[in-house]
C-alpha positions, -999 to +999 in steps of 0.1 A: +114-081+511+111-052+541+079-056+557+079-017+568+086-008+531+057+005+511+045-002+476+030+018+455+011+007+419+010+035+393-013+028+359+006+045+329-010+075+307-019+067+276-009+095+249-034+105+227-031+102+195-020+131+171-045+146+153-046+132+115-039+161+094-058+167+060-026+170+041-020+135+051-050+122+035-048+144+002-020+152-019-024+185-045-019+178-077+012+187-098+000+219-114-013+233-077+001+268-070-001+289-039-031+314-039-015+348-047-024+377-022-036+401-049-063+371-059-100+385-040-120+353-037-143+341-011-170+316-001-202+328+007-223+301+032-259+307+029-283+296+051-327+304+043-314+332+020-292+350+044-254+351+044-241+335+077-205+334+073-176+344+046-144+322+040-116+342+019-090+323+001-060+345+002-058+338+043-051+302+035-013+289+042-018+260+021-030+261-024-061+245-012-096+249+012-105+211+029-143+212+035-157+184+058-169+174+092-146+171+121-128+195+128-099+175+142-084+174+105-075+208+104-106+218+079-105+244+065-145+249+061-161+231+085-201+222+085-217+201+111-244+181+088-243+145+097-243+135+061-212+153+056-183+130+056-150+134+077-130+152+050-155+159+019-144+179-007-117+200-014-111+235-034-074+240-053-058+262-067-035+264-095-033+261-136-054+227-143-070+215-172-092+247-178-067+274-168-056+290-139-086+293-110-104+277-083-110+236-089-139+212-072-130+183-057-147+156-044-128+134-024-152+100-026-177+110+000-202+091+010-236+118-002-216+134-032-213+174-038-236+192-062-224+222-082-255+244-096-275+218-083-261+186-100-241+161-087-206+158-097-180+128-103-159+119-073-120+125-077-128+151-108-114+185-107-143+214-119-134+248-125-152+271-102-169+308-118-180+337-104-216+327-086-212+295-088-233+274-060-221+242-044-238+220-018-221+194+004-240+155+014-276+169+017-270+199+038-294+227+030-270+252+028-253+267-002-216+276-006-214+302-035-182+308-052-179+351-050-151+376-065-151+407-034-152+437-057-120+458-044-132+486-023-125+520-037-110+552-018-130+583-023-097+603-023-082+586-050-081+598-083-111+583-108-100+555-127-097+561-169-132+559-182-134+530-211-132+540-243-154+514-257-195+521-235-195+476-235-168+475-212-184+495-188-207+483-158-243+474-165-255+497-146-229+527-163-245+527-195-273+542-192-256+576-178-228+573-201-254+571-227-276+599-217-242+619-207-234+615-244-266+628-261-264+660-242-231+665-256-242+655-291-250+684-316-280+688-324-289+676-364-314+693-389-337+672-403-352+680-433-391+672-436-407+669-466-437+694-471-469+681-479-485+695-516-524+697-517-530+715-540-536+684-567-558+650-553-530+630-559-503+647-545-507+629-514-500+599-525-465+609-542-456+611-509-461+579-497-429+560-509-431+522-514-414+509-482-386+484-476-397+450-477-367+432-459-364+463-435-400+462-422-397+421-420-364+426-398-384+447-376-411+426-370-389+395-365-369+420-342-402+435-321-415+396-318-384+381-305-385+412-274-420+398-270-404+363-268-379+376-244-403+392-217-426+364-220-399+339-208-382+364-183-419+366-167-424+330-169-392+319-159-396+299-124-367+293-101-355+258-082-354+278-049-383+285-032-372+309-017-361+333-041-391+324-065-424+354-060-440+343-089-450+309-098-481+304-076-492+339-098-486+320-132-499+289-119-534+307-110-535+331-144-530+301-164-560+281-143-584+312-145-572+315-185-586+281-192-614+281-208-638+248-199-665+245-227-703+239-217-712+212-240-698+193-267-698+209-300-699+177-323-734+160-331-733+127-310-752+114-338-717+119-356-698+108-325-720+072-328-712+070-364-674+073-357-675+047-327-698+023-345-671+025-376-643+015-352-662-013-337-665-027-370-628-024-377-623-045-346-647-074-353-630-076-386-592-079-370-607-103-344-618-123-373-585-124-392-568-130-362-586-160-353-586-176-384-545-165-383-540-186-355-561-212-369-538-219-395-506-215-378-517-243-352-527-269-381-494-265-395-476-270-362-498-300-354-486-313-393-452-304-379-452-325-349-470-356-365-447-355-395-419-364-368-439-388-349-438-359-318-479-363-316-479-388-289-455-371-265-468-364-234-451-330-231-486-317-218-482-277-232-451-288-253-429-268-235-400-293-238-401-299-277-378-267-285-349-281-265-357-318-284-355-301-314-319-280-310-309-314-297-304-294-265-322-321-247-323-363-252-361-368-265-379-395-241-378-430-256-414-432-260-416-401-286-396-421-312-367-393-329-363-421-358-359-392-388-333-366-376-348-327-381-335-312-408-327-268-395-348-255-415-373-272-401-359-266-365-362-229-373-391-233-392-410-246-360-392-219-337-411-191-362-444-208-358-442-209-321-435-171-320-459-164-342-488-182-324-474-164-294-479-131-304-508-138-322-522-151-286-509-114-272-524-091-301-561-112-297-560-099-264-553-064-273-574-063-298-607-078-280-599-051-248-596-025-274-634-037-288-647-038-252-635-002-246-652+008-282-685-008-271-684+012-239-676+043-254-709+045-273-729+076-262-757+074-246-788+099-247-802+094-212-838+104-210-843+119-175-875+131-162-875+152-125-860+134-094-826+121-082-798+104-108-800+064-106-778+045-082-753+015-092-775-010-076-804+006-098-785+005-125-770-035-118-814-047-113-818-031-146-789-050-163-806-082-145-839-075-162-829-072-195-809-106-193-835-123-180-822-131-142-789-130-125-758-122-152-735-152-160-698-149-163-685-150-204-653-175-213-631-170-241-606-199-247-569-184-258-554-220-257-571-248-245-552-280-237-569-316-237-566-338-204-578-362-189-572-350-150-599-315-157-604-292-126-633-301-105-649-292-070-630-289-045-592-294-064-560-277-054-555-254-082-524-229-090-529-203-117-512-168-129-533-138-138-539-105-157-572-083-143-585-058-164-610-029-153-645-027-172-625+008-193-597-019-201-570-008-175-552-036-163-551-031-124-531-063-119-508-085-131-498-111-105-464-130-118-462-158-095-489-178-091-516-180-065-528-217-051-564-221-036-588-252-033-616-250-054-658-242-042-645-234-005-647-199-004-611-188-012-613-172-042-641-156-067-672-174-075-668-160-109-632-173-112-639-209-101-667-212-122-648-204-153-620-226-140-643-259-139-632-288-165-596-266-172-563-285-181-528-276-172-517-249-199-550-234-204-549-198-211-588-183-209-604-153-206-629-147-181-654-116-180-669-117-146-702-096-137-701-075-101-726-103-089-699-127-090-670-106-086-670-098-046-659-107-014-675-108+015-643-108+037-609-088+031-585-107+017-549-097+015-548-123-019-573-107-037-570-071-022-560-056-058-596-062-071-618-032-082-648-036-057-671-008-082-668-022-114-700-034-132-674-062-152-642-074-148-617-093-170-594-119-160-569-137-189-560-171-163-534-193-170-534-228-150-505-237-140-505-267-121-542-290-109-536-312-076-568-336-074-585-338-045-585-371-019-584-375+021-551-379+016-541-347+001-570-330+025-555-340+054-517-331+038-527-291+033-538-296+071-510-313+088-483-296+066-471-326+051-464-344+084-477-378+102-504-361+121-519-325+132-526-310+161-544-282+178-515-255+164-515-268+130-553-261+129-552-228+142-522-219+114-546-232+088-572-211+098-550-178+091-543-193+064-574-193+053-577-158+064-558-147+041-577-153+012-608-147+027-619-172+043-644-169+078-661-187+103-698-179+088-708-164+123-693-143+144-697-155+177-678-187+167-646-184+188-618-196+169-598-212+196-621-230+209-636-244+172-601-256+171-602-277+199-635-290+189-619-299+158-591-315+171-616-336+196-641-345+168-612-367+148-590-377+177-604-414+185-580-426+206-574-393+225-540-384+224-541-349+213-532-354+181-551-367+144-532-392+122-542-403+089-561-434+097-587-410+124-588-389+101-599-414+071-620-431+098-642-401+105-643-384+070-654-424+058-680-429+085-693-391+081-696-394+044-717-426+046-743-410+068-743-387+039-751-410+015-777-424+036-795-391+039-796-387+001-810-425-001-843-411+023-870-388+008-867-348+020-897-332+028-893-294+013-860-282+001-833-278+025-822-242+027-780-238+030-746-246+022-732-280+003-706-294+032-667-291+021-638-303+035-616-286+060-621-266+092-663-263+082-669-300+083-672-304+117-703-270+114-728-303+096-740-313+129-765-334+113-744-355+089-769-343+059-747-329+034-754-297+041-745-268+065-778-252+075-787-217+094-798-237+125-763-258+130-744-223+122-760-208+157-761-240+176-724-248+164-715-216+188-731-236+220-717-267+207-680-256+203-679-238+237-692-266+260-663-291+241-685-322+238-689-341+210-725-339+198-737-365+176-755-363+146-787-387+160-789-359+189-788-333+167-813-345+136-841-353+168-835-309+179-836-300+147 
């Protein structure tokens, strides 16, 4: 190669690529035909009510108008809305399945077209009239659908007038009319003379009119009144051409008439109520003893096939046994094969007692709404209306202290593991307002450990000595119905209700050991450490659950935590610490109870989790003196023990 010789690099041009054309993408349809020049048609775009731009279809080259987006593909009609696709709709011409006009088509776009304000079907031709309005994705402008009136030459000879007045104009009648009775001769009209010269001759003037003639003119003058009635009423989609519907609106709201008092006795009104509440009682009654009946014939059922000592716990697995869907447990005993009319027999009694179950429910919210609705006659001298905490002292009164919750038992189940303190529980529940209005119906169920603060007190007192299967009913007063913390859990409860309901079911009763204790802490692994407490404690968060003061700083009752079960000092709490501490705490307990208390000790019962360590004393109870010291106790990060503590307090 030549040294002296220069060389030159060049990159290639790259050619752009054609534009794609929208004939390419849509093919007209067999009966299109080109738009003939005498045809006057045109599309109107409208934009707040004002006409922004005209599109005519007899300058089109092609039997069609392509409406879309880009205007790269040669559209005819092109509108700049994002939601708009690429190449929307299009508009043929030809002779389709209505006749010969103007068609809408939708080409599969992504926001649809509307035509008079409802969508269409993509790929399906519409016929397009006079004034029709069409809107494109969600674009707030309209597109109507216009025939241009042909302009006329004032040198031109007048067009032959119509021979019949209906095919004229609208607004031609009325002159052609009034033009007419000008011409029109004028008629005699003979009028009869009145004769009063006898008493009675007036009256043989007055002929006996046309029955059916005078009820055809009242039907006539009533349906005119009909007519302008809904012509004045009639309110408009658009805004913006609609003037009158905030005047209706307001004429109807100053028409109404609110009365001042109730007309009927409330003497009556108690009879009514009181007659309704009896009705109730009765149904309750016949209810109960319905379900009474159905469930001794079920229990003859099961014992007549030896299925009594199956430990199926709510029987949920005996319909599967009994389609011989499902191989019965060797201990139940299937020696005598089920006969299937007893099979379907036992499928009607389950149904039954299920919606038996259902309608008691109904029926004893529709009995607690009767009670409530009886009126009252409030006798109010001078001064201001009662508040609800007057009202709640004088519900207290008249029961004779503090009010208790109230337990009905929809289906109880017999066990021998029972729900006591401080058990893992999971339940599903209905709540009910006091005026019967369910305000939540949670589907999935909700776990919490029981007398530790994460749920009601009123819902783990009815809880206490429940089975797996129960199904109760549990009216809970205000007094026992409230948190003192938000709780995301429990955020759909009413906080002004005097009463709530809650129909429980338990699903599922975990009793409580160290062992399971310290599995909720550690998430099921070997040990926990300062994290795992910290994610417990929003745990607990969310159902409510606080640190009873507020200068307790989380992070650092953590660590305290963490340093009050680590014996070995490693950062981290296995089982055995943990079963060491909770067993040498709990006999210091025991030892306390053994020893005579002078005066009664004012606080809280100790509970496992993140508030043991908050007994400084080892007594069994968390008192208001360790709940401020625990602050100066927690932040220095020594371990305090309980000798030191019982001598300062």
């Amino acid at each position: 190669m030549n040294a002296d010789k220069e060389i030159h690099f060049a990159v290639p041009l790259l050619k752009a690529a054609p534009p794609v054309k929208a004939l390419a993408t849509y093919q007209a349809p067999s009966w299109a035909k080109d738009i003939p020049a005498g045809l006057n048609h045109e599309l109107e775009i409208i934009k707040n009510g004002i006409v922004v731009d005209v599109r005519p279809f007899n300058k089109l080259t092609t039997s069609f108008m392509s409406i879309g987006r880009v205007e790269d593909l040669e559209n005819s009609l092109c509108l700049s809305h994002p939601s708009i696709s690429r190449l929307h709709s299009i508009i043929q011409f030809g002779a389709g399945p209505e006749g010969i006009g103007y068609y809408l088509y939708d080409l599969g776009s992504t926001h649809g077209t509307k035509l008079n304000r409802k969508p269409i079907t993509p790929k399906t031709y519409y016929l397009l009239k006079n004034t029709y309005m069409m809107q494109f994705g969600a674009s707030s402008r309209f597109i109507v659908f216009s025939q241009v009136q042909p302009e006329v030459d004032p040198n031109s000879e007048p067009a032959p007038r119509p021979t019949n007045i209906l095919d004229l104009p609208p607004k031609n009648i009325v002159n052609q009319i009034n033009e007419e009775r000008k011409t029109r001769p004028i008629e005699k009209v003979e009028v009869k003379k009145l004769d009063y010269s006898d008493y009675n001759s007036r009256d043989l003037f007055d002929e006996t009119p046309n029955i059916e003639t005078v009820e055809d003119a009242n039907d006539m003058w009533n349906e005119f009144a009909k007519n302008r009635k809904r012509r004045m009423k009639d309110e408009e989609e658009d805004d913006f051409f609609d003037q009158t519907s905030d005047y209706e609106k307001a004429k109807k709201k100053k028409n109404e008439i609110i009365p001042l008092y109730d007309e009927e006795p409330i003497c009556i009104k108690q009879a009514k109520t009181s007659l309704s509440i009896n009705e109730i009682k009765k149904r309750i009654h016949e209810h109960e003893e319905s379900l009474k009946t159905l469930r001794q014939q079920l229990d003859a059922l099961k014992k007549q096939y030896n299925l009594d000592e199956c430990s199926f716990g709510d029987f949920s697995g005996m319909p599967e046994i009994i389609r011989h869907q499902k191989n019965a447990p060797k201990k139940c005993g299937l020696e005598i094969p089920i006969p299937a009319a007893k099979r379907i027999y036992y499928g009607q009694l389950q149904s039954d007692i299920k919606r038996l179950e259902d309608l008691q429910i109904d029926v004893t919210s529709c009995n607690r709404q009767a009670e409530d609705s009886i009126p009252v006659i409030e006798l109010r001298g001078e001064g201001p209306p009662m508040t609800s905490q007057q009202i709640r002292d004088l519900e207290e009164k008249a029961n004779g202290g503090p009010l208790d919750i109230i337990i009905q038992k929809i289906n109880i189940v017999d066990c021998k593991d029972k729900v006591e303190r401080f058990d893992f529980v999971q339940i599903k529940y209905v709540g009910y307002k006091e005026n019967g209005v369910q305000f939540h119906n949670k589907e999935d169920t909700v776990e919490f450990q029981m007398s530790t603060g994460m749920s009601l007190k009123g819902l783990e007192k009815g809880l206490m000595d429940g089975c797996v299967g129960d199904k109760r009913k549990i009216k809970i007063p205000f007094n026992l119905s409230r948190f003192d913390n938000k709780s995301p859990i429990w955020k759909h409860f009413p906080e002004d209700d005097h009463w709530i309901s809650l129909v429980v079911t338990i699903e599922k009763v975990t009793k409580w050991s160290v062992e399971e204790q310290f599995r909720k802490i550690s998430k099921s692994k070997a040990y926990f450490d300062f994290k795992d407490i910290t994610d417990f404690d929003k745990y607990l968060v969310t159902y409510g659950k606080q640190w009873p003061s507020e200068d307790i700083d989380k992070i650092q009752a953590a660590k305290y935590y963490i340093k009050y079960f680590d014996q070995n000092n490693d950062g981290h709490v296995d089982l055995s610490e943990y079963t060491n501490t909770i067993n040498r705490d709990q006999g210091e307990i025991n030892e306390a109870k053994s020893k005579k208390r002078e005066g009664k000790i004012v606080g809280i019962r100790r509970e496992p989790g993140l508030w043991w360590i908050l007994d400084l004393n080892n007594n069994g109870f968390i008192e208001n003196e360790e709940i401020q010291k625990a602050y100066h106790v927690f932040e220095k990060g020594q371990l305090v023990y309980s000798s030191e503590i019982k001598m300062e307090l």
